[in-house]
C-alpha positions, 0 to 999 in steps of 0.5 A: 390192571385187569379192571383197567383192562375191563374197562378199557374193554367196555369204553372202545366198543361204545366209543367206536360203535356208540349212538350217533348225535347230529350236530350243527357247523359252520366250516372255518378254522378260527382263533381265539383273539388274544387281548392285544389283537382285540385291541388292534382290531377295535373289538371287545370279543370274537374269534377270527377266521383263520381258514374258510373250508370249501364247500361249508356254510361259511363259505356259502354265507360270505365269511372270509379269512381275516373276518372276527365273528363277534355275534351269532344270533345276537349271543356275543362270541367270546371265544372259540368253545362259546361258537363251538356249542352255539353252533353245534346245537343248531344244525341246518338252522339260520343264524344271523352272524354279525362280523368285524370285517376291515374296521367294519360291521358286516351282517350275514346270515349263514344256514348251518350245516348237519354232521354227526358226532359219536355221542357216548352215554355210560354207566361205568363204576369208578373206582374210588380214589382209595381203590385207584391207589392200590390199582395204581401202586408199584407193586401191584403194576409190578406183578400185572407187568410180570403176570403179562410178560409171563402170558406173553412167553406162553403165547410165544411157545404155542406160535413156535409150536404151531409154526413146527406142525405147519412145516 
């Protein structure tokens, strides 16, 4: 338990504070096509626009709700995580987005936008699977609950002995 403790103490102050990354977006919420809307759409691929966000560089380059983005930069989309990380690294660059529109090809070019995103680098020694099975056992977690329950009481006691000095 005190490990865990340890390294949850390590992990949230770089999780919170740790060293900022810029990164592209677009501005939409999108779906992932499942093979029977592709078959009814008459495409092969693409991820299809659910929500177009105000003020974003989808909305300035065109695209609408209903659209399927099938192509940026002429690298297929298959699904969401493949936008994901094409758009991501590619902040306030152009990029030609090719679009399924109503039976349609549609070509816009849309310049992405720059955001930041918390990125973490760290070293941290993990346990091995051995070492996590005695950390984990029932009879080790049994006596951190009863070690924490015990620390818990003594915390108690001194708030009710601070609490008869300030009266």
């Amino acid at each position: 338990m005190r490990k865990t403790v340890g390294i949850i103490l390590l992990i949230l102050p770089l999780m919170l504070f740790g060293d900022r990354e810029t990164m592209g977006y677009l501005g939409v919420s999108t779906q992932n096509l499942s093979e029977a809307m592709k078959i009814a759409l008459g495409v092969p691929n693409g991820v299809l626009v659910e929500k177009v966000h105000d003020d974003t560089p989808a909305e300035e380059g065109g695209i609408e709700v209903g659209d399927v983005i099938t192509r940026i930069n002429n690298i297929e989309i298959t699904g969401y995580k493949v936008l994901k990380e094409i758009v991501k690294g590619k902040p306030n660059e152009r990029v030609a987005v090719m679009i399924h529109r109503k039976g349609k090809k549609v070509s816009t070019t849309v310049t992405l936008g720059e955001r930041e995103e918390s990125k973490m680098n760290l070293e941290v020694d993990i346990p091995d699977i051995s070492d996590l099975k005695t950390l984990l056992s029932t009879e080790e977690l049994q006596k951190n609950i009863d070690d924490i329950r015990d620390q818990l009481e003594q915390l108690k006691e001194e708030i009710q002995q601070l609490r008869k000095q300030l009266k």
